[in-house]
RODO-2510 file (C-alpha; in nm, 4 decimals, decimal comma):
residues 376
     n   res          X          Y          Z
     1     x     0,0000     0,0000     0,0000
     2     x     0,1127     0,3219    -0,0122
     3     x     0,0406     0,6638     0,1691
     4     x     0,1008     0,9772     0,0737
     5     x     0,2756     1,3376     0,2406
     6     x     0,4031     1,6639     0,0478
     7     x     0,6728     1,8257     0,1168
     8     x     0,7451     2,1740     0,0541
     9     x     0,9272     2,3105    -0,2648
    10     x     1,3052     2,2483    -0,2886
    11     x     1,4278     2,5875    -0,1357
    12     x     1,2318     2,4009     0,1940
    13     x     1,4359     2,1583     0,4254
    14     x     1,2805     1,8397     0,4077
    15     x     1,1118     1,6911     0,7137
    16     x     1,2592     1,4232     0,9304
    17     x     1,1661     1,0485     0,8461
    18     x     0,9008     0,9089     1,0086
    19     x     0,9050     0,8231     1,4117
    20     x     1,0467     0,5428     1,5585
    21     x     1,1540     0,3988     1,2405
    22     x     1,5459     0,3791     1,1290
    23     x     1,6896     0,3755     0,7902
    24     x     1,8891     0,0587     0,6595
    25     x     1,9572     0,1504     0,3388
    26     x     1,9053     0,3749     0,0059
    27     x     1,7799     0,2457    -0,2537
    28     x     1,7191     0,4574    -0,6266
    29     x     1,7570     0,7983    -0,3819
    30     x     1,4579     0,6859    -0,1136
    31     x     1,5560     0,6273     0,2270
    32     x     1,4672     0,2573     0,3397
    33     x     1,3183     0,2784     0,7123
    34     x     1,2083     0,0126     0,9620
    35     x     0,9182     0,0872     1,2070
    36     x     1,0403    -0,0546     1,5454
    37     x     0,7513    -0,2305     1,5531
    38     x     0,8480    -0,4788     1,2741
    39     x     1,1190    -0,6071     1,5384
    40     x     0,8170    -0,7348     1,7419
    41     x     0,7388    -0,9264     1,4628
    42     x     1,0590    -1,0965     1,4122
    43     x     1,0897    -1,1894     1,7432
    44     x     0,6909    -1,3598     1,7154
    45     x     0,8212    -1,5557     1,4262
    46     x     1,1051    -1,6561     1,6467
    47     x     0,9484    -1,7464     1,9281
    48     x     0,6330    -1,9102     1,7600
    49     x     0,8951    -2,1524     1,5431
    50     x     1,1105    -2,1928     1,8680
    51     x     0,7729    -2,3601     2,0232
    52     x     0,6641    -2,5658     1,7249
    53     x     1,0148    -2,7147     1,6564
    54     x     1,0775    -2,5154     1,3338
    55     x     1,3878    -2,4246     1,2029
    56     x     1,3872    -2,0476     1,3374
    57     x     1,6420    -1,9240     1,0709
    58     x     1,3924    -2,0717     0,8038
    59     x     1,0936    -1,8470     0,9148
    60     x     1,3247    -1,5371     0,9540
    61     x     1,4481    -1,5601     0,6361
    62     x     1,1050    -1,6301     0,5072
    63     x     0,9656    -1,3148     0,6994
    64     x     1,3190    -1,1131     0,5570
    65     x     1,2036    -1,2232     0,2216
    66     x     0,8647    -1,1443     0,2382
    67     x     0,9186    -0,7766     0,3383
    68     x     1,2060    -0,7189     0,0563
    69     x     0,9510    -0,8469    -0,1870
    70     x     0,7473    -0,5576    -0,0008
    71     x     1,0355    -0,3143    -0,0485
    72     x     1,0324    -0,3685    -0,4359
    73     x     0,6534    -0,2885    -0,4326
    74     x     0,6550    -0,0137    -0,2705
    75     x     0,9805     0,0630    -0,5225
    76     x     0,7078    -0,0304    -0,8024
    77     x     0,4822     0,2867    -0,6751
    78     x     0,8116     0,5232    -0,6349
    79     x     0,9566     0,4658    -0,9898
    80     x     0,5787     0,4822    -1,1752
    81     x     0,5654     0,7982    -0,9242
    82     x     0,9172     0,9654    -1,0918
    83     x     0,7610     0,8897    -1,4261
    84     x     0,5018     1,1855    -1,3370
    85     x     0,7372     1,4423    -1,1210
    86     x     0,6210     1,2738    -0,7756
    87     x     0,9463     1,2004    -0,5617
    88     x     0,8921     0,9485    -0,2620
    89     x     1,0373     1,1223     0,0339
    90     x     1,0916     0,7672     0,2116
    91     x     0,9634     0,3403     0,2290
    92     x     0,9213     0,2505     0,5758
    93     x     0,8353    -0,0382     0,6673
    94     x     0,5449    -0,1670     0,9570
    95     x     0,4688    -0,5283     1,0687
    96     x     0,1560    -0,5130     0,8141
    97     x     0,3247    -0,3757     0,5343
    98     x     0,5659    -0,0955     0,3600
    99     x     0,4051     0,2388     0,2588
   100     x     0,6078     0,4487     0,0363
   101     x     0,5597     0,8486     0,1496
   102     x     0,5042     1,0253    -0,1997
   103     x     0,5047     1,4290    -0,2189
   104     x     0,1902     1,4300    -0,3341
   105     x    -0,0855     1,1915    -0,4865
   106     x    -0,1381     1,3142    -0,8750
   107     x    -0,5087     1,1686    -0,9787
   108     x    -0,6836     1,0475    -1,2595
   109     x    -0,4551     0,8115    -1,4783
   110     x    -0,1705     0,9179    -1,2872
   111     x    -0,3154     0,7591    -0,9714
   112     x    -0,4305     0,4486    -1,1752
   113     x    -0,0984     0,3395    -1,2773
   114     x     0,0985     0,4826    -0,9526
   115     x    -0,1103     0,2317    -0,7748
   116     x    -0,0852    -0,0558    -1,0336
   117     x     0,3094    -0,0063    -1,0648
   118     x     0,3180    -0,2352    -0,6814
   119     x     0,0917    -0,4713    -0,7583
   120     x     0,2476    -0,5736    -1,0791
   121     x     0,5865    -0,5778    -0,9531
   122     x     0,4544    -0,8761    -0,7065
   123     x     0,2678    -1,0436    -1,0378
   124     x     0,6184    -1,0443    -1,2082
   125     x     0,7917    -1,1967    -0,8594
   126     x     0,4787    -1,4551    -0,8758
   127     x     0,6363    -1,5176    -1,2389
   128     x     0,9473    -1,5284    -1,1962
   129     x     0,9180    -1,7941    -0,8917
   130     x     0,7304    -2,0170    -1,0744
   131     x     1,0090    -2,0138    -1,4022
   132     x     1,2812    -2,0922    -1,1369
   133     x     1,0556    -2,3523    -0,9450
   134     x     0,9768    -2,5349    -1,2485
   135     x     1,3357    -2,5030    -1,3903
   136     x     1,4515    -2,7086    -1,0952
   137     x     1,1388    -2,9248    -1,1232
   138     x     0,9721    -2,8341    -0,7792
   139     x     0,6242    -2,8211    -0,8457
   140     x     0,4595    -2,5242    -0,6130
   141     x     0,2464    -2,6827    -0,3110
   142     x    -0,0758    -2,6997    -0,3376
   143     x    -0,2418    -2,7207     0,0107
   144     x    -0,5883    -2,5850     0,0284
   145     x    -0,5779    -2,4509     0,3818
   146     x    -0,2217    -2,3174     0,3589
   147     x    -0,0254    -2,3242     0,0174
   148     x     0,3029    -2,3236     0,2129
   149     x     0,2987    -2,5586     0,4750
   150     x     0,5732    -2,7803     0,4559
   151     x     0,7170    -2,6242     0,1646
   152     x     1,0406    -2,4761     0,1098
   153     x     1,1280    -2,1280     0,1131
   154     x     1,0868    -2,0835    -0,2618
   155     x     0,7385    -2,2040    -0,2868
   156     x     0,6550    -1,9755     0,0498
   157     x     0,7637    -1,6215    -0,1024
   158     x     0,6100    -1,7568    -0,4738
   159     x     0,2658    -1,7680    -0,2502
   160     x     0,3464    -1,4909    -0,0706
   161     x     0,3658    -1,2917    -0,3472
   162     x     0,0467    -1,3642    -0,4684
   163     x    -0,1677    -1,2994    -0,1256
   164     x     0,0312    -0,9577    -0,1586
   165     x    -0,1457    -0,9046    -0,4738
   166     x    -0,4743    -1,0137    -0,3870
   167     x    -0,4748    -0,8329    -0,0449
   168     x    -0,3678    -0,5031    -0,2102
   169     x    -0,6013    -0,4926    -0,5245
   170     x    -0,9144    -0,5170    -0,2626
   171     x    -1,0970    -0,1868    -0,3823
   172     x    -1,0807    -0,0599    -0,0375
   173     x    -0,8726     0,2693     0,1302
   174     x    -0,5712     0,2010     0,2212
   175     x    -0,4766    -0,0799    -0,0216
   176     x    -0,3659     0,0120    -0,3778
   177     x    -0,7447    -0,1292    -0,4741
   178     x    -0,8907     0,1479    -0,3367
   179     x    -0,6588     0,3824    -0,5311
   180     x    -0,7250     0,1856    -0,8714
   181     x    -1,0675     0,2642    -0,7935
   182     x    -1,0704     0,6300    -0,7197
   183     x    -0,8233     0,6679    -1,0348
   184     x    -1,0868     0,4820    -1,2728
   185     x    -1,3441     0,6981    -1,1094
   186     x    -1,2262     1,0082    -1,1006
   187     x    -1,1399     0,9774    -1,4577
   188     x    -1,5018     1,1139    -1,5414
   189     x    -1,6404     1,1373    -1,1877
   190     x    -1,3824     1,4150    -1,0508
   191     x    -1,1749     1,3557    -0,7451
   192     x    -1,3952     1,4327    -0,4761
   193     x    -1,6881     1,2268    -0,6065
   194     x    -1,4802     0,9705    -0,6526
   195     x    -1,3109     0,9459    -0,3431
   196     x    -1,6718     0,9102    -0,1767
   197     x    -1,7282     0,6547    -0,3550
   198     x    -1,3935     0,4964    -0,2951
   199     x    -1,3773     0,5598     0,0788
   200     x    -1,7507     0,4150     0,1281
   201     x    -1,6350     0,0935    -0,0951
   202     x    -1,3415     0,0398     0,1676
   203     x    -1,6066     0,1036     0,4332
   204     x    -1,8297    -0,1479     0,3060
   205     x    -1,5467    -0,3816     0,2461
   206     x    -1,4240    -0,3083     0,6072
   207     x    -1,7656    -0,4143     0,7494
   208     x    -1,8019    -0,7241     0,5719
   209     x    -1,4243    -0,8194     0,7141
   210     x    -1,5277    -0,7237     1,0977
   211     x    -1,8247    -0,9275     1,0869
   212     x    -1,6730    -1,2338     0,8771
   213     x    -1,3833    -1,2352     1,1355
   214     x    -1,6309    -1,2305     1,4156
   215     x    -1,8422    -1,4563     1,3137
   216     x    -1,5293    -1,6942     1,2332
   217     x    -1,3702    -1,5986     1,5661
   218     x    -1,0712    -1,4896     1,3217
   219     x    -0,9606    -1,2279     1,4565
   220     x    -0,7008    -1,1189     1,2580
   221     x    -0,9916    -1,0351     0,9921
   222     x    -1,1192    -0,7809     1,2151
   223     x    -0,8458    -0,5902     1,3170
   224     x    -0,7454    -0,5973     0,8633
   225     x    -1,1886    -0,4642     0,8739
   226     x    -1,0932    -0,2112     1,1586
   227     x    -0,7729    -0,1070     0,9554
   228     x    -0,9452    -0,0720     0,6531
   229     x    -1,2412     0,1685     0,7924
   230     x    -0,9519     0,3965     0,9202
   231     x    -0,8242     0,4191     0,6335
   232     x    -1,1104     0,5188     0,4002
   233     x    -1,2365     0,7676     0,6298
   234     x    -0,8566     0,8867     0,6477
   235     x    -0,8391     0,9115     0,3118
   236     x    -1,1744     1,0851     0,2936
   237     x    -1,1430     1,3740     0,5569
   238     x    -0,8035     1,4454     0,3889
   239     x    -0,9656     1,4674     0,0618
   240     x    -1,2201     1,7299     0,1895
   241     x    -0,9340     1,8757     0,3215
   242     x    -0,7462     1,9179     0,0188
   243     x    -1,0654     2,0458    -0,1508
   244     x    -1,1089     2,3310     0,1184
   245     x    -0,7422     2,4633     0,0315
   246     x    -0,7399     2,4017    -0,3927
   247     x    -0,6578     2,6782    -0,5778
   248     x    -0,4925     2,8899    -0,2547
   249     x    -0,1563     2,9425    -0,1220
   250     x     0,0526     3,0026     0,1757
   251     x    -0,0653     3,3699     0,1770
   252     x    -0,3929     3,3629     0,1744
   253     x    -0,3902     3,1471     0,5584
   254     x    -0,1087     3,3075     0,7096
   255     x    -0,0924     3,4769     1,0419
   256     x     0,0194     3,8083     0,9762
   257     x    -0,0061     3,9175     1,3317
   258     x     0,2643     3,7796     1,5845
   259     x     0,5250     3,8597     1,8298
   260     x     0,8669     3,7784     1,7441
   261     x     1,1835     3,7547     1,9335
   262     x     1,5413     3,8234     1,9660
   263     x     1,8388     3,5634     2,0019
   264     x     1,9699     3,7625     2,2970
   265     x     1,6304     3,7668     2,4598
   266     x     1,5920     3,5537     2,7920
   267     x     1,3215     3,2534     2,8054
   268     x     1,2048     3,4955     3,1129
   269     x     1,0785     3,7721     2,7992
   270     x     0,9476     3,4784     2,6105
   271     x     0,7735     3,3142     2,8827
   272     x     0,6030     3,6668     2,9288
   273     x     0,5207     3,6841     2,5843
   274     x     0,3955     3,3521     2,5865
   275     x     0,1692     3,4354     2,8775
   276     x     0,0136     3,7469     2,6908
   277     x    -0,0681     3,6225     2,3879
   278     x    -0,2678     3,3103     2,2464
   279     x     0,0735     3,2154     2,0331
   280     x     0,2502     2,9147     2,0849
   281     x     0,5932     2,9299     1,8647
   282     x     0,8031     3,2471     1,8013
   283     x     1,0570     3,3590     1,5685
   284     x     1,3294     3,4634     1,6398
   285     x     1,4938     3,7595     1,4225
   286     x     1,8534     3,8781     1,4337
   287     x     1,9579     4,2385     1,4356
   288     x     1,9021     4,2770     1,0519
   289     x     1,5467     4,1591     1,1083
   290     x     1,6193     3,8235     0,9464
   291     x     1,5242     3,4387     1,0288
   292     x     1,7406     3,3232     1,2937
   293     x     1,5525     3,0578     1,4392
   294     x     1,1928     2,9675     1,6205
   295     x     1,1077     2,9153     1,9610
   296     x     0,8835     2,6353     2,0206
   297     x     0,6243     2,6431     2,3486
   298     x     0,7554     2,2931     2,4309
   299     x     1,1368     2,3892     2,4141
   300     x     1,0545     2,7277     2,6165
   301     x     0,9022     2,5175     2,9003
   302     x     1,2139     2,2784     2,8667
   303     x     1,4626     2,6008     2,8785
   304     x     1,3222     2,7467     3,1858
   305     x     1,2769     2,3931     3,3706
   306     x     1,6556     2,3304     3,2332
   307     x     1,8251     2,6331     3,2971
   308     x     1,5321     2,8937     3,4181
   309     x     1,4934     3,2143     3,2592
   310     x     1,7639     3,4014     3,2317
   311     x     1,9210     3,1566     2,9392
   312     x     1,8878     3,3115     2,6331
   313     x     1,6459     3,2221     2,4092
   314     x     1,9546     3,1831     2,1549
   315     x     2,0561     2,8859     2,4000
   316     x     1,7266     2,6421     2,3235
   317     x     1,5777     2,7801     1,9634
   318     x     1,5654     2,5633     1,6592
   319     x     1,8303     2,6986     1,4414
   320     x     1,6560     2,5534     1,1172
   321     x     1,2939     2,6640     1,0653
   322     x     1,1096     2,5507     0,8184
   323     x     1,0703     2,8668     0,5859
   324     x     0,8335     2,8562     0,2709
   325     x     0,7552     3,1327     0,0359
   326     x     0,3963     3,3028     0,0054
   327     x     0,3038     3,1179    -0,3224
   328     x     0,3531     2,7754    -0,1696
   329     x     0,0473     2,5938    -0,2826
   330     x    -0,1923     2,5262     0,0344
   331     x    -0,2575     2,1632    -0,0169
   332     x     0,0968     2,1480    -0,0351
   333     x     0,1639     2,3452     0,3389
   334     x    -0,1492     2,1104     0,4873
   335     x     0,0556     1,7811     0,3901
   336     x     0,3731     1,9032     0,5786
   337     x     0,1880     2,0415     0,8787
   338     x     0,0359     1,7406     0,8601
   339     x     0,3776     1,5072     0,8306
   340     x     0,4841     1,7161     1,1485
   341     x     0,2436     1,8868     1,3204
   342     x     0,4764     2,0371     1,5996
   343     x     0,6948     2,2493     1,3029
   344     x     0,5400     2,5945     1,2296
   345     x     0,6267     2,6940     0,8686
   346     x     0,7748     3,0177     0,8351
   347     x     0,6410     3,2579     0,5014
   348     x     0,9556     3,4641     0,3867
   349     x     0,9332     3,7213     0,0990
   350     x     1,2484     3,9168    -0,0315
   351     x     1,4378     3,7981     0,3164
   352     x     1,1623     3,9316     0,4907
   353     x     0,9333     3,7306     0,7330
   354     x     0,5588     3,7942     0,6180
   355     x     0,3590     3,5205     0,7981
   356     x     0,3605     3,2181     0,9685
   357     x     0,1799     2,8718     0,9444
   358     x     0,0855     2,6445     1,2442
   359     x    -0,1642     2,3479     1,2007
   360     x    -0,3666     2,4953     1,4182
   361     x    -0,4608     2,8119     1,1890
   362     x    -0,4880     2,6016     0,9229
   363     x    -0,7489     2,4200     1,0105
   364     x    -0,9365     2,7292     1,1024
   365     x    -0,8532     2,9032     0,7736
   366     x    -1,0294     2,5282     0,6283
   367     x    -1,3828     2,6188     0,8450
   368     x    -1,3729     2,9353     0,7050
   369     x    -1,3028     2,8237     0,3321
   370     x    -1,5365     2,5485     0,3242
   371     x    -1,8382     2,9140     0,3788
   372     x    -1,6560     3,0649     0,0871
   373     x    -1,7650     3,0851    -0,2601
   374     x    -1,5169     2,8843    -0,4911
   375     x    -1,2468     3,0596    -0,6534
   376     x    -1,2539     3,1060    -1,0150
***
């Protein structure tokens, strides 16, 4: 599957990787991350072949070779991506999956073969296995209940491959299905129609899995249902989101109105500051009135708790603010707030600061928008 975040323009430092998650490699540019949570699962595999007198380096590789078949799907959606201008700011990697972070989601056709490009890659895997399998004359196993019980590790990542396929072309939010779907739609539906449609498919979908799976006493089928109903109504409030800001840029939702302060200023200024207004990070301007930095709430109460207030507020700033320029596409600023929802963005013109972006004003500039007439 794949998600999507923008990032702002080039002249913008890009944001961190994701949390808790640490890069292992690069691979075509795109950092390769691991959620710490996919450590769990290796140690499950362990311990679950450890207590059924399986050969635990069998199932690790097995669950190693699953999950680099996932990398080169998710490396499927990246390079179809580059073929339309989208860059993939990361693949990281989660105990139910990959999910390559593009800059943005293009739609129509682009979307449609974006979200194809993973799916196949698995179908020519699935190929590929079965040319080698049959060139050494090992027929693939056939169980009905599981196709790779007692098989070898070739036959398991052949099958593998194959439920990755199936699983992801279910035409249901967050699974490459649902973005097949949308694409198709919004080919002569438009995007927001056809993300309703989408995101109620992938609800429907979801439903049918929570009460199969209780009905089964499967479990695992409803927390897949429960995981699949967050993310088509993810998908759709982001959407309506996106539709709220089209067509408007950074300018047009900045704060214009803000206190600002000075390297040399002590966290016992800011803190009063802080106290007298309703603002919650500051920049900080040098002498000549440019960006030095931004002050944080969170690192002002960590300052004074620290070192109390008369450290200077040069001491505990960020030194690299995120600055944007006023033209910066809105739907573009919501996806970065978004990705990291503590960073303010900071709207320079000509050197000079103009404005400033939090999540928080954002969202209120959205209310608003949504009661405004549609911009030509």
């Amino acid at each position: 599957m794949s998600e999507a975040h923008a990032r702002p323009t080039d002249s913008t430092p890009p944001a961190a990787g994701s949390r808790w998650s640490f890069q292992i490699a690069t691979l075509l540019g795109i950092p390769i991350r691991v959620h710490v949570t996919f450590l769990i699962l290796l140690v499950w595999f362990g311990t679950m072949a450890a207590a059924t007198n399986r050969d635990a380096r069998t199932e690790l590789a097995f669950v190693l070779g699953v999950f680099g078949c996932v990398v080169l799907h998710e490396l499927g959606h990246a390079a179809m991506a580059k073929r339309f201008g989208v860059r993939t700011r990361e693949i990281v990697l989660y105990p139910i999956g990959g999910v390559a972070r593009l800059e943005r989601i293009p739609g129509g056709v682009a979307e449609l073969l974006i979200a194809l490009a993973g799916p196949f890659v698995n179908v020519v895997l699935v190929a590929l296995g079965a040319a080698v399998l049959a060139a050494r004359g090992i027929p693939p196993s056939m169980s009905i209940a599981f196709p790779w019980e007692g098989a070898g590790l070739g036959q398991k990542l052949l099958w593998a491959n194959l439920m990755l396929v199936l699983f992801n072309m279910i035409p249901a939010f967050p699974m490459d299905g649902g973005r097949v779907l949308r694409g198709l739609l919004s080919i002569s539906l438009g995007q927001d129609r056809a993300t309703r449609i989408a995101a109620l498919v992938g609800q429907m979908f979801a439903a049918l899995f929570i009460v199969m799976g209780l009905w089964t006493m499967q479990f695992l089928l409803v927390f897949i249902g429960v995981f699949v109903f967050l993310g088509a109504t993810q998908e759709a409030a982001f959407q309506r989101s996106r539709s709220a800001v089209a067509g408007r840029v950074a300018r047009d939702a900045m704060i214009s109105r803000f206190e600002t302060l000075q390297p040399q200023d002590s966290l016992a200024r800011a803190a009063e500051v802080l106290l007298a207004t309703h603002q919650h990070d500051f920049p900080v301007l040098d002498a000549w009135a440019r960006v030095a930095g931004v002050l944080p709430r969170g690192r002002l109460l960590e300052g004074l708790a620290r070192s109390g207030g008369a450290t200077a507020v040069l001491d505990v700033m960020e030194r690299d603010p995120v600055v944007v320029p006023p033209d910066l596409p809105l739907d573009t600023v919501l996806q970065h707030l978004q990705a990291d929802p503590s960073r303010p963005l900071l709207v320079v013109e000509d050197g000079k600061l103009v404005g400033m972006l939090t999540l928080e004003n954002l969202s209120e500039f959205m209310v608003v928008a949504k009661q405004l007439p549609a911009r030509a």
